[in-house]
GUKOLKOL-23547 format. One record per residue: residue number from 1; residue in one letter; z, x, y of N, C-alpha, C in turn. Coordinates in nm, 3 decimals, m for minus. Example, Ala and Ser with C-alpha at 12.3 -4.5 7.8 and 13.67 -1.06 7.14 Angstrom:
2
   seq   type       nup     neast    nnorth      caup    caeast   canorth       cup     ceast    cnorth
     1      A     0.780     1.319    m0.569     0.780     1.230    m0.450     0.780     1.320    m0.330
     2      S     0.708     1.285    m0.225     0.714     1.367    m0.106     0.787     1.290     0.003
END
This chain:
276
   seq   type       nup     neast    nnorth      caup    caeast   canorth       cup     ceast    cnorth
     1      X     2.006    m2.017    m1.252     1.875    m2.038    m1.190     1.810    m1.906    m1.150
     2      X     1.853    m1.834    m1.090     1.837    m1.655    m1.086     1.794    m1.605    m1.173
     3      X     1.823    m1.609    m1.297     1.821    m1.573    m1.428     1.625    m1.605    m1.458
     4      X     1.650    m1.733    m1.464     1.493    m1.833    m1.495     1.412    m1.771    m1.391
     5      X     1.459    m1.769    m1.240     1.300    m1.746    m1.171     1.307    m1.568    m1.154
     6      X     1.381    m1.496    m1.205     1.311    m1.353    m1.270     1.219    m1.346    m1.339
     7      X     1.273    m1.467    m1.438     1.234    m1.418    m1.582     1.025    m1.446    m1.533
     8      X     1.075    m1.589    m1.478     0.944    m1.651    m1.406     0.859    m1.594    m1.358
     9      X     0.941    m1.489    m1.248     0.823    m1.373    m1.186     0.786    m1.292    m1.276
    10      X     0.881    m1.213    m1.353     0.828    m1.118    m1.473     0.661    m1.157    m1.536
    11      X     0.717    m1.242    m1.596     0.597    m1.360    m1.653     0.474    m1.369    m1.571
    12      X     0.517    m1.404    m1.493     0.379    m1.464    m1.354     0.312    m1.323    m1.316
    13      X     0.378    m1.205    m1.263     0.338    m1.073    m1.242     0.269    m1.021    m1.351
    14      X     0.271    m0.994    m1.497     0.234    m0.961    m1.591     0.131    m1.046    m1.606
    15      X     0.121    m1.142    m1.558    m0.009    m1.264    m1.650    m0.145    m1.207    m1.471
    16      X    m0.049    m1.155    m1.401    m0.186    m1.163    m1.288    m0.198    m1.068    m1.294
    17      X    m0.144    m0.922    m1.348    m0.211    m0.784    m1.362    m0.276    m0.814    m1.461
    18      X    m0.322    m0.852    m1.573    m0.400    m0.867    m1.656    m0.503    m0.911    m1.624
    19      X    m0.447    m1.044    m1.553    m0.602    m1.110    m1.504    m0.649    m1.037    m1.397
    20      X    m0.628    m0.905    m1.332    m0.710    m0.807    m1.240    m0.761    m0.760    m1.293
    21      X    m0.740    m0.723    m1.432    m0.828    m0.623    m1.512    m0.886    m0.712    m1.607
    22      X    m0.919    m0.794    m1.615    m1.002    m0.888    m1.683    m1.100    m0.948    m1.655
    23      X    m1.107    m0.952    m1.465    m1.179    m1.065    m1.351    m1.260    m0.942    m1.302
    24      X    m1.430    m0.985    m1.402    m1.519    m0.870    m1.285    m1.480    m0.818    m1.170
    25      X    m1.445    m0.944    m1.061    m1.468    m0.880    m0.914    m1.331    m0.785    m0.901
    26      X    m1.163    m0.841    m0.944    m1.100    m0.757    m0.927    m1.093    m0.607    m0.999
    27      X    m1.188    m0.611    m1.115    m1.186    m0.516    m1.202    m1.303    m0.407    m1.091
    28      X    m1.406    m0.447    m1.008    m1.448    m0.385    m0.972    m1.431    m0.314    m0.819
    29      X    m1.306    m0.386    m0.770    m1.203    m0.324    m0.667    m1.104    m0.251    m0.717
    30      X    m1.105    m0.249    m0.827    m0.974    m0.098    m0.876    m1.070     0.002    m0.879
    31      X    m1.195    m0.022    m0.882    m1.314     0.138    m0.962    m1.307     0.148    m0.798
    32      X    m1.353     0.020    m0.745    m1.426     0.097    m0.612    m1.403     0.217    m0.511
    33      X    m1.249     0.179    m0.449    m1.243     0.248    m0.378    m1.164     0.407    m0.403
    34      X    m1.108     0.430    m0.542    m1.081     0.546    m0.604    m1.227     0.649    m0.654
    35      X    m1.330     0.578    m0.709    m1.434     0.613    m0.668    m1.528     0.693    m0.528
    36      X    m1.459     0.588    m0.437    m1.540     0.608    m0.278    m1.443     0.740    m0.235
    37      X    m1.327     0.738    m0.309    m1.267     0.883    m0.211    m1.256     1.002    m0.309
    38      X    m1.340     0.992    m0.443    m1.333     1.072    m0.491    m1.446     1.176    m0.498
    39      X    m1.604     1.079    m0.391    m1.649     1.142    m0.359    m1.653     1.188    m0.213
    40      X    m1.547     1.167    m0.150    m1.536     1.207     0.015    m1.462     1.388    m0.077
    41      X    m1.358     1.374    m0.134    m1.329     1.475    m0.178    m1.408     1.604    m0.240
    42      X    m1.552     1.592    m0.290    m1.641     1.615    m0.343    m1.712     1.698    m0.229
    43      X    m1.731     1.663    m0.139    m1.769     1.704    m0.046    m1.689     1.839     0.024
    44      X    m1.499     1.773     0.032    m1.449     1.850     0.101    m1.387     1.985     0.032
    45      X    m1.408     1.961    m0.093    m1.357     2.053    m0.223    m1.377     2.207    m0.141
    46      X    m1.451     2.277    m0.142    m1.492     2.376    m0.088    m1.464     2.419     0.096
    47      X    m1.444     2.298     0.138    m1.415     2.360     0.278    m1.294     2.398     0.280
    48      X    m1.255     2.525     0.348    m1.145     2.574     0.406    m1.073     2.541     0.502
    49      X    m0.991     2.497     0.560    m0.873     2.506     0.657    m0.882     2.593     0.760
    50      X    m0.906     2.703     0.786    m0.873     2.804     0.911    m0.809     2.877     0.787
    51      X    m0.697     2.965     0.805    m0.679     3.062     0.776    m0.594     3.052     0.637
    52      X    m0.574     2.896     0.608    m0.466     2.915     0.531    m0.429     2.938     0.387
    53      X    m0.604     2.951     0.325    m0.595     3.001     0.194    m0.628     2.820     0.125
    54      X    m0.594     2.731     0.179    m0.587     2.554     0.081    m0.768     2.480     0.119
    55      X    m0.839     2.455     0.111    m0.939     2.385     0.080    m0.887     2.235     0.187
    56      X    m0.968     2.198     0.239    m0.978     2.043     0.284    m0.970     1.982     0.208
    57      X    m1.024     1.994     0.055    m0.990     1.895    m0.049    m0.883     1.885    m0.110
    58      X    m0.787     1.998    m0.106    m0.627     2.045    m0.185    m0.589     1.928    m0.048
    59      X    m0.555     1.997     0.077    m0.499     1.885     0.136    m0.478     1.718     0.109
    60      X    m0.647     1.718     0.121    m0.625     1.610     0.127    m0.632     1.498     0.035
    61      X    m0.623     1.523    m0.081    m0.622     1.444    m0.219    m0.463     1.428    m0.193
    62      X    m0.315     1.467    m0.161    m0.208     1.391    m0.201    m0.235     1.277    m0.076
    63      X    m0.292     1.326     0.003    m0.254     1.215     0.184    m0.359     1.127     0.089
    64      X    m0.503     1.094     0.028    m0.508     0.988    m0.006    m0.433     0.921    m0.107
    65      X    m0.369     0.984    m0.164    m0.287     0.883    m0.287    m0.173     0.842    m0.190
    66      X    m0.114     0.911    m0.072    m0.081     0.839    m0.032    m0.091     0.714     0.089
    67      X    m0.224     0.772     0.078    m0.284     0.648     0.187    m0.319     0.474     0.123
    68      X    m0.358     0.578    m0.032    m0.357     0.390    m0.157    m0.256     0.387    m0.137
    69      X    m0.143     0.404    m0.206    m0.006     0.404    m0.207     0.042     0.295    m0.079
    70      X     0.033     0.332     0.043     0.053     0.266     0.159    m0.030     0.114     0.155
    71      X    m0.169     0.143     0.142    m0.227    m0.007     0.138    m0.189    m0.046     0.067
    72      X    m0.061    m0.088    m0.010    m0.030    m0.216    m0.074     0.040    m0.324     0.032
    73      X     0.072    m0.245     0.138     0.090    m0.367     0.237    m0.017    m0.414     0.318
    74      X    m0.177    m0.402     0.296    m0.248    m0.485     0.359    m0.264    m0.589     0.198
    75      X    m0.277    m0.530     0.125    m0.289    m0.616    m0.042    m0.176    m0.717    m0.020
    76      X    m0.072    m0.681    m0.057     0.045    m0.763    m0.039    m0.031    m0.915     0.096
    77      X    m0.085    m0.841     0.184    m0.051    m0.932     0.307    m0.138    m1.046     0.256
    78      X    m0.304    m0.971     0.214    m0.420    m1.054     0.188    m0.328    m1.145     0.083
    79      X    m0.307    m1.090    m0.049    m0.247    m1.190    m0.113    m0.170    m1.341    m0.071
    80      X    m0.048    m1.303     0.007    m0.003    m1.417     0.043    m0.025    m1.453     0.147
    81      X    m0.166    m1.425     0.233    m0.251    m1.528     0.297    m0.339    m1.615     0.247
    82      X    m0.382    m1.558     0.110    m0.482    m1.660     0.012    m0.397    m1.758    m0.034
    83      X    m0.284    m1.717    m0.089    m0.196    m1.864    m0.181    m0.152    m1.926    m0.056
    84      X    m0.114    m1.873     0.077    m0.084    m1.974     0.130    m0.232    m2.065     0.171
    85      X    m0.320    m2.079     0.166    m0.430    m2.096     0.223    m0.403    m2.214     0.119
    86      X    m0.459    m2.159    m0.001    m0.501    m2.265    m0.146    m0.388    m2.335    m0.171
    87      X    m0.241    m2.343    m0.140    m0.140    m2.413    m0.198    m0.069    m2.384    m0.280
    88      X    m0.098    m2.225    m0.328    m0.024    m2.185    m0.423     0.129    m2.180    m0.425
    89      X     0.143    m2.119    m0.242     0.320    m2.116    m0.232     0.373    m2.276    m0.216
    90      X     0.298    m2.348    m0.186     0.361    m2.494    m0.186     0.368    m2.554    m0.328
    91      X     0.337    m2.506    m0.398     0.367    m2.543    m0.532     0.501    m2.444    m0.601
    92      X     0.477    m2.290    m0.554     0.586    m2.254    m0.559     0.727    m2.288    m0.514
    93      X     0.699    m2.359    m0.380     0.795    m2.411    m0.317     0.897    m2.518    m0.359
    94      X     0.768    m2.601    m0.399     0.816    m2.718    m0.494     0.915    m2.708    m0.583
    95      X     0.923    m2.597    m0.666     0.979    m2.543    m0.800     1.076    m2.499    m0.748
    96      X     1.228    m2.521    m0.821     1.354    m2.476    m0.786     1.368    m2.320    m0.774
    97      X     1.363    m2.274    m0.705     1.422    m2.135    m0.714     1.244    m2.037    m0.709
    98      X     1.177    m2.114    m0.648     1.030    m2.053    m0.686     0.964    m1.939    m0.624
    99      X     1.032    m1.952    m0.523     0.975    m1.839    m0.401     1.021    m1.695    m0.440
   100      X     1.172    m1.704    m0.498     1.185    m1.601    m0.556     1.097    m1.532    m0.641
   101      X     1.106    m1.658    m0.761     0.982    m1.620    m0.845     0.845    m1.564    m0.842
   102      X     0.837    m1.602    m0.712     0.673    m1.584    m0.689     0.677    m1.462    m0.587
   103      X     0.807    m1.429    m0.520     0.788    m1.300    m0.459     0.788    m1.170    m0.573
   104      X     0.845    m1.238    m0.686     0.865    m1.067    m0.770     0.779    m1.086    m0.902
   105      X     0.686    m1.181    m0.891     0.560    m1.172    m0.948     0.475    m1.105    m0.883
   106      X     0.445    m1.159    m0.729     0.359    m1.044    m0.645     0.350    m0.927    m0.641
   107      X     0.519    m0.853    m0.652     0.541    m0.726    m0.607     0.501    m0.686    m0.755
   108      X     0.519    m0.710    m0.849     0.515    m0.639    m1.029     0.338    m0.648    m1.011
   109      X     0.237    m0.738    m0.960     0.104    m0.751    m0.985     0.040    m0.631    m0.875
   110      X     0.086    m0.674    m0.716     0.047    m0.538    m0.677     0.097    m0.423    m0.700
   111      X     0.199    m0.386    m0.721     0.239    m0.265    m0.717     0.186    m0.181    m0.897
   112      X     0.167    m0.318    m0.991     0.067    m0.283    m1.086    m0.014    m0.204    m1.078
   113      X    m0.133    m0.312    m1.027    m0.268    m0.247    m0.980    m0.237    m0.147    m0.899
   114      X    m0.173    m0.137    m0.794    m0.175    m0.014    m0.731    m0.155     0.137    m0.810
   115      X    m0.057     0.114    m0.847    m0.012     0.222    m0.972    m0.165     0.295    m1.046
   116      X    m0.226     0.148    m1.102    m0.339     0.147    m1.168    m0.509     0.232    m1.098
   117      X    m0.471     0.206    m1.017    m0.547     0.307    m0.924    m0.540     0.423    m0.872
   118      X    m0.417     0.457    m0.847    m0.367     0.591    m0.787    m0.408     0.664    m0.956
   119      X    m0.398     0.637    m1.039    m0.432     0.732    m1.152    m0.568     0.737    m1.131
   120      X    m0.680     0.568    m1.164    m0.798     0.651    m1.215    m0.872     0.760    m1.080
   121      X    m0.764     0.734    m0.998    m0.834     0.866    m0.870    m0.753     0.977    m0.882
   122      X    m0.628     1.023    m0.941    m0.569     1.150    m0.923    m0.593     1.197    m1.046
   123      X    m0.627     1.141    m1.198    m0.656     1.190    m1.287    m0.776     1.292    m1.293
   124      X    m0.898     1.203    m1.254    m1.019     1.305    m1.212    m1.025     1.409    m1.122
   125      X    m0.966     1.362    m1.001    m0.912     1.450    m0.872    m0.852     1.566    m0.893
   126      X    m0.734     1.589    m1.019    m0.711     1.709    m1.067    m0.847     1.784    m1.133
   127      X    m0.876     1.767    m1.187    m1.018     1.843    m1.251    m1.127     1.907    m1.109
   128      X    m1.128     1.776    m1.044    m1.215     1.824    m0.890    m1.178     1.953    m0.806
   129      X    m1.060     1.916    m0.791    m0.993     2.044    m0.679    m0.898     2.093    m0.769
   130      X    m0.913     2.250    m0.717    m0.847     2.358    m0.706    m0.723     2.379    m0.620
   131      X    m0.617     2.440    m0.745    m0.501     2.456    m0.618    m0.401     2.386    m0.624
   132      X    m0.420     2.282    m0.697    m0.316     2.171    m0.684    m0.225     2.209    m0.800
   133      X    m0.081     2.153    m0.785     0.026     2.140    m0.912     0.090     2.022    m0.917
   134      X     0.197     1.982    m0.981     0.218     1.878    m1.042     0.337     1.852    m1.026
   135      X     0.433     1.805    m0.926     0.600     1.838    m0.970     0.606     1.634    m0.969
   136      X     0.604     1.635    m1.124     0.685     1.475    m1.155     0.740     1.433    m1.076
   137      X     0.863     1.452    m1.068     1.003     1.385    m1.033     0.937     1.350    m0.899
   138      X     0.889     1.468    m0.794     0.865     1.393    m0.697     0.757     1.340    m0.643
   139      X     0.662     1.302    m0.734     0.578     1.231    m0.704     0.617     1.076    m0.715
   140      X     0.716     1.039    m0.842     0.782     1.002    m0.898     0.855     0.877    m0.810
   141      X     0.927     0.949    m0.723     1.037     0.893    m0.623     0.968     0.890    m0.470
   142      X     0.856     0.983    m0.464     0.789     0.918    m0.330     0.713     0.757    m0.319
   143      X     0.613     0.776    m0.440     0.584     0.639    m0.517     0.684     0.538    m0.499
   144      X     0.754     0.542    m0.589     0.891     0.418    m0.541     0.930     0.406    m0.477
   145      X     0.973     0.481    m0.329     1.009     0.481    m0.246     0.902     0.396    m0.127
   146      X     0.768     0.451    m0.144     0.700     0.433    m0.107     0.625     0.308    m0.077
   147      X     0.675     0.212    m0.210     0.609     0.121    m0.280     0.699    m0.012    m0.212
   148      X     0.854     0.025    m0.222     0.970    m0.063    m0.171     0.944    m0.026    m0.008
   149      X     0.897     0.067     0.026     0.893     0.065     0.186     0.759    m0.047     0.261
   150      X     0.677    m0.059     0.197     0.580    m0.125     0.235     0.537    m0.237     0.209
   151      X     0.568    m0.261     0.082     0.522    m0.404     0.000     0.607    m0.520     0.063
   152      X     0.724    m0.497     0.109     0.814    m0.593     0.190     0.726    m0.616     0.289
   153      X     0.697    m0.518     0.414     0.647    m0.544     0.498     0.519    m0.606     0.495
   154      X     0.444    m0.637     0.332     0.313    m0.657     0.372     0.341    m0.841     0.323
   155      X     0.467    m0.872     0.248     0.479    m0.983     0.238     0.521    m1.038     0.382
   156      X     0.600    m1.010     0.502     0.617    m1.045     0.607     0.494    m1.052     0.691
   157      X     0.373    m1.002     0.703     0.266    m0.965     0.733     0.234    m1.105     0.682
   158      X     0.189    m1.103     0.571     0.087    m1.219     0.486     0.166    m1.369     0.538
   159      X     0.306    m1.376     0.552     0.338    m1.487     0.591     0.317    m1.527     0.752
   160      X     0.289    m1.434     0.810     0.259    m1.456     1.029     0.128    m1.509     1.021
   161      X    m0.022    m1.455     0.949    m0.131    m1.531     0.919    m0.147    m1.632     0.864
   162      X    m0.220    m1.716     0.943    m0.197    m1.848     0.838    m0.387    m1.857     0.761
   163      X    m0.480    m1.813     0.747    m0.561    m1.752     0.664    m0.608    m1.637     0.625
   164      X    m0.720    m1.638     0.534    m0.754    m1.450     0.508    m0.856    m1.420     0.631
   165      X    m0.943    m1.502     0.663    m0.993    m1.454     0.799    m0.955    m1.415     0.930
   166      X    m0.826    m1.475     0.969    m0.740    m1.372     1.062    m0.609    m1.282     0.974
   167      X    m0.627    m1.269     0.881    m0.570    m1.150     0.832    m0.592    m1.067     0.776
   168      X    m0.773    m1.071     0.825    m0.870    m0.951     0.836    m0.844    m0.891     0.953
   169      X    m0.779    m0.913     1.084    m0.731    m0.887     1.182    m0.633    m0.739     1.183
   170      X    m0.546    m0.758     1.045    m0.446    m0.611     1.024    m0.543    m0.503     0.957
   171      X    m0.661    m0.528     0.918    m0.751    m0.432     0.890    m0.750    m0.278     0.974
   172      X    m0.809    m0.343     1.110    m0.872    m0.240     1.172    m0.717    m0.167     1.244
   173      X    m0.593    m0.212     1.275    m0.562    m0.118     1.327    m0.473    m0.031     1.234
   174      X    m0.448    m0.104     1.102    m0.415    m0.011     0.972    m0.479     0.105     0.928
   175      X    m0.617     0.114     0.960    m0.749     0.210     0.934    m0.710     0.313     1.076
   176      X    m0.677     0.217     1.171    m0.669     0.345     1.302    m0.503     0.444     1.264
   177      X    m0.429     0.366     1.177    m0.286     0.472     1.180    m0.319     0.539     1.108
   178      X    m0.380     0.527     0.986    m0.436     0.562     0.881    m0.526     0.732     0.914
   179      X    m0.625     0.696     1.053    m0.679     0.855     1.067    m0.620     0.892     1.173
   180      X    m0.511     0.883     1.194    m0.431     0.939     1.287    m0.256     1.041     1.232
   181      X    m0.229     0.985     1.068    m0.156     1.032     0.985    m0.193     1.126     0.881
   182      X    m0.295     1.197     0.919    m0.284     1.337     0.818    m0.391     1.311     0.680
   183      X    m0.403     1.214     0.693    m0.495     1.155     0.559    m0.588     1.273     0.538
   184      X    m0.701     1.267     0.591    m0.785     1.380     0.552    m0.819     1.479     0.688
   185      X    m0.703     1.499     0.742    m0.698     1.588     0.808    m0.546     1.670     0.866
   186      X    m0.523     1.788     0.818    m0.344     1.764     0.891    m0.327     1.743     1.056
   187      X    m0.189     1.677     0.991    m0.156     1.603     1.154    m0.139     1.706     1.216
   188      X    m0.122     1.851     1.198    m0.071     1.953     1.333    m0.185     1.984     1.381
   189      X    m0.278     1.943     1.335    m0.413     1.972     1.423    m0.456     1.853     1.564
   190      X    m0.396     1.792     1.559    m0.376     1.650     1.645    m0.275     1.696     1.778
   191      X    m0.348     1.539     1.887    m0.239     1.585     1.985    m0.056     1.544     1.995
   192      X     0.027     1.605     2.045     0.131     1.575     1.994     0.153     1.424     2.004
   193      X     0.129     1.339     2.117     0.177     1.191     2.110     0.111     1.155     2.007
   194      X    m0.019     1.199     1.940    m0.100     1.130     1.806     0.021     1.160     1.723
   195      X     0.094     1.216     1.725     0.177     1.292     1.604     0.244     1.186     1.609
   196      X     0.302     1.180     1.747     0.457     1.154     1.768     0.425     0.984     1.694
   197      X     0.310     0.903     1.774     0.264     0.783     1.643     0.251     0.771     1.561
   198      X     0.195     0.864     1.459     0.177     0.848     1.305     0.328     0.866     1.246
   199      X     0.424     0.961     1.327     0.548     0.982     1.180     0.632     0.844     1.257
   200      X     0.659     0.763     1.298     0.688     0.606     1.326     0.652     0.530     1.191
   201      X     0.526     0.582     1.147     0.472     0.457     1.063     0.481     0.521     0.894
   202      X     0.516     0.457     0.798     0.482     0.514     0.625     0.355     0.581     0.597
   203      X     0.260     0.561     0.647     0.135     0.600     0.621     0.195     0.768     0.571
   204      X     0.202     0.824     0.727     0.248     0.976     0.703     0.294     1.002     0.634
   205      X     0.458     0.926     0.623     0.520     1.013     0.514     0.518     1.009     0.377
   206      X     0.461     0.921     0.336     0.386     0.907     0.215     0.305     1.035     0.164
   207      X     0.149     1.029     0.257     0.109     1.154     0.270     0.158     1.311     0.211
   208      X     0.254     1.314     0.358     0.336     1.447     0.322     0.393     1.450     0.215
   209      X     0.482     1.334     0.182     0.577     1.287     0.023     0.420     1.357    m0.101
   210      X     0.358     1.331    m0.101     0.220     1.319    m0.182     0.228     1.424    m0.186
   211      X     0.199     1.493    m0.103     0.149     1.681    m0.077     0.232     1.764    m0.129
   212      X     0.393     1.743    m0.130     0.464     1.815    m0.136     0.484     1.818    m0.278
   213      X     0.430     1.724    m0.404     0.446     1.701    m0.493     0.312     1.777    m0.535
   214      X     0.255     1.770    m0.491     0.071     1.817    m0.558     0.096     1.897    m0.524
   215      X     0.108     1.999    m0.405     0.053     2.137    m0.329     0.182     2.255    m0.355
   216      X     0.128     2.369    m0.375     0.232     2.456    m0.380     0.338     2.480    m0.252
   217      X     0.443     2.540    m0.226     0.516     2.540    m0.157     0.444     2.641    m0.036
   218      X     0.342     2.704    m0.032     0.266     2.771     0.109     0.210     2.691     0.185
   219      X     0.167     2.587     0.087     0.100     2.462     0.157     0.168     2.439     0.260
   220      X     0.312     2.397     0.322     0.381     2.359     0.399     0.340     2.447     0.528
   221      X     0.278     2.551     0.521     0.314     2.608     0.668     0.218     2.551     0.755
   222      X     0.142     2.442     0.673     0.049     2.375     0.786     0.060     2.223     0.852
   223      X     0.209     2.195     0.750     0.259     2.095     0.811     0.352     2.095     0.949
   224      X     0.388     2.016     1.000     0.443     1.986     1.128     0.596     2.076     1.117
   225      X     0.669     2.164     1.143     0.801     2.222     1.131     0.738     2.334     1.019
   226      X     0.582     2.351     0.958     0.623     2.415     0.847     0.668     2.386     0.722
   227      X     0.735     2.289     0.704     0.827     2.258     0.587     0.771     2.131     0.527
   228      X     0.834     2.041     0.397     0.808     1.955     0.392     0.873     1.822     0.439
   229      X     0.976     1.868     0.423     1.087     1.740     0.532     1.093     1.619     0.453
   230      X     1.194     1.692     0.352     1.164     1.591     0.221     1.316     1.489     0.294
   231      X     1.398     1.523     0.383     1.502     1.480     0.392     1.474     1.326     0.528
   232      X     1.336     1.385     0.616     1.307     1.284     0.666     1.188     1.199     0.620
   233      X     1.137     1.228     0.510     1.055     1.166     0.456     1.144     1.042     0.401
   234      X     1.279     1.061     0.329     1.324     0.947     0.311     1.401     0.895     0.369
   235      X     1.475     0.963     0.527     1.486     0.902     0.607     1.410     0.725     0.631
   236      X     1.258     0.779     0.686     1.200     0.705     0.713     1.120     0.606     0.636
   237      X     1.103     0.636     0.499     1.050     0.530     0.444     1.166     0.463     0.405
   238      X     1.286     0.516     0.396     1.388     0.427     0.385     1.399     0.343     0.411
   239      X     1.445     0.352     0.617     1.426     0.252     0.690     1.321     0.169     0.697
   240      X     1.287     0.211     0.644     1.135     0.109     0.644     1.156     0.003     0.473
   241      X     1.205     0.038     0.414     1.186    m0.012     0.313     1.362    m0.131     0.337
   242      X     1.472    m0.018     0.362     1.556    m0.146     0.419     1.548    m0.287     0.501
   243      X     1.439    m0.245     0.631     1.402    m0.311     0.689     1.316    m0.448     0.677
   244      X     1.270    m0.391     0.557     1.156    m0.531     0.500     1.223    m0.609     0.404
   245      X     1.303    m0.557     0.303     1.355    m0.595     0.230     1.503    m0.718     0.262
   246      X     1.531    m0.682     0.441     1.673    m0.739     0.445     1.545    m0.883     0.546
   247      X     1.448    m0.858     0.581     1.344    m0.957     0.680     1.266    m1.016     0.589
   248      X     1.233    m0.948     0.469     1.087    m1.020     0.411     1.205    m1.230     0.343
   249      X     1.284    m1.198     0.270     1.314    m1.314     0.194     1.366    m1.431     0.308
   250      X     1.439    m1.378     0.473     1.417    m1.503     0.546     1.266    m1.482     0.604
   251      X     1.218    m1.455     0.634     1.079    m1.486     0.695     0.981    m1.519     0.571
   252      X     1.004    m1.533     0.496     0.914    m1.627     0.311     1.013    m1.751     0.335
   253      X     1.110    m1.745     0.364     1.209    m1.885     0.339     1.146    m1.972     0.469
   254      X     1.165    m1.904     0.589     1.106    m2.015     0.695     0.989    m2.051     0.672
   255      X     0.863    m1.962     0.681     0.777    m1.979     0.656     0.702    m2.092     0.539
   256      X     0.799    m2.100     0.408     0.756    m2.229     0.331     0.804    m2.313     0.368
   257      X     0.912    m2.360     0.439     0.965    m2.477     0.526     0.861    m2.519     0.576
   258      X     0.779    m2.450     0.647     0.667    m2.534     0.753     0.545    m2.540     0.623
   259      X     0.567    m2.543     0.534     0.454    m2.599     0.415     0.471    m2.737     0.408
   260      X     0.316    m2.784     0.384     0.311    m2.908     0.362     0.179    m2.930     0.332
   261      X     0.166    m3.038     0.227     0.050    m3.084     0.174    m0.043    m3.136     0.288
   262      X     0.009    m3.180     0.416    m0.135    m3.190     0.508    m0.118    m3.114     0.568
   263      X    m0.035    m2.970     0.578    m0.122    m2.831     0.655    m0.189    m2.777     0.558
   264      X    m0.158    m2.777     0.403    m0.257    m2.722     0.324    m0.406    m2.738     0.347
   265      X    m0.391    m2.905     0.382    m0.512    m2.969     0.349    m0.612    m2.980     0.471
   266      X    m0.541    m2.969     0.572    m0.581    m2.872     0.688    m0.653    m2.760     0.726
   267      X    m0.566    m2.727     0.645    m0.627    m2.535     0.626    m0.766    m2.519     0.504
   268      X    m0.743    m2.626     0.395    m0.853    m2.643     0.373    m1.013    m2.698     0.425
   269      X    m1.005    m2.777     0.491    m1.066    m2.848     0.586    m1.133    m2.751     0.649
   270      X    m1.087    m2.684     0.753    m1.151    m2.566     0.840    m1.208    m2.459     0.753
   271      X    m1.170    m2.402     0.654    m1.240    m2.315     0.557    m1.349    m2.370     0.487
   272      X    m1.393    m2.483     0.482    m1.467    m2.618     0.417    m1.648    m2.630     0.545
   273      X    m1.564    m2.594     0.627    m1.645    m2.634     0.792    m1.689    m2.484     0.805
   274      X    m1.667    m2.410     0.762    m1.638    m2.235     0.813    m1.806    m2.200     0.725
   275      X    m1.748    m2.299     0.603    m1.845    m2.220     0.457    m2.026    m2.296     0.494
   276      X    m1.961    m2.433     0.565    m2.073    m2.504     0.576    m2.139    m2.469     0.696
END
């Protein structure tokens, strides 16, 4: 049965990255927001830092790839607040072995598209700014690392909401860790408790993970210690990625327990009253 609802998710994941790039509206949320920061970068291309020789835009092009990178756990969340909304996981539920299935369809569709985006913005982004280099491997393994640290947590997320209108709710304070972790500004310029909050959360070390892969090795002296801290970078997305991964499959298991065709229909009802 293991065997079948892999194969199931494989299948199911592959058939919904396609249909993102097939479906105007999702086709026009992969342009959008790689677009929107490719002209914030545009802007910052030319500004300098203080003394350190790197551009505001060298900085901060890896902290946004890894700031996409990170939003796959508000994606993840929206996602499985919509199927739970429409009935999708209660149909999954239904199906022997389905939840599995339908968790590693999710993760292959977002972490797709995500993928799918971090290019059409770092492809151009190299041409934009100056300064930057390229080391594979670890862009490579921050990505994956990165990807297993968060996407758990955003399926645990998507299952505590029970629609997408209060799980527009993880929006705003995701956006507040978000300019508080180095994104387009380094964190040593911040006050230390701002610090001491952002490296708690993936956002950062993503970021830094990002930078250390794009930016030459001088770059570092404007990070926090100087260095890149490649050893607590996976420290912490580690734990973070252990953490979701050993919570996300019982908290999807309870959570479809309390499914049922009249909370679906429930939940439809009020979204019905909402529209009218």
């Amino acid at each position: 049965m293991t065997t079948i609802s892999v194969k199931a998710g494989l299948t199911r994941g592959r058939i919904e990255l396609r249909q993102s790039f097939t479906n105007g509206a999702d086709l026009w949320s992969h342009f959008f927001w790689p677009l929107l920061m490719l002209a914030v970068l545009y802007f910052m291309r030319d500004r300098a830092f203080g003394m350190s020789g790197f551009t505001l835009g060298a900085l901060a092009l890896p902290g946004i790839l890894g700031m996409n990178a990170a939003f796959g756990l508000v994606s993840m969340s929206q996602q499985l607040t919509a199927d739970r909304e429409d009935g999708t996981l209660l149909r999954a539920k239904a199906t022997p072995d389905g939840m599995r299935g339908y968790l590693i369809g999710k993760i292959i569709s977002v972490a797709g598209g995500l993928i799918a985006d971090l290019a059409i913005f770092l492809i151009p982004g190299l041409f934009l700014i100056d300064g930057l280099r390229i080391d594979a491997a670890a862009l490579i393994w921050v990505l994956a690392l990165g990807l297993v640290a968060t996407l758990p947590a955003g399926a645990i997320l998507g299952s505590v909401f029970t629609s997408p209108r209060s799980q527009g709710l993880l929006t705003l304070p995701i956006l507040g860790l978000i300019a508080i972790s180095g994104i387009f500004y380094p964190i040593a310029a911040l006050p230390g408790w701002l610090q001491a909050v952002a490296q708690g959360f993936p956002f950062y070390w993503l970021g830094l993970g990002m930078r250390s892969a794009l930016l030459p090795d001088a770059a570092a002296a404007v990070e926090i210690a100087g260095s890149w801290r490649h050893l607590e970078t996976v420290a912490v997305l580690g734990a973070w990625a252990v953490t979701g991964l050993l919570l996300a499959p019982a908290v999807l298991r309870r959570m479809a327990r309390k499914e049922s065709g009249s909370r679906v229909a429930e939940r439809r009802e009020r979204a019905l009253r909402r529209i009218g």
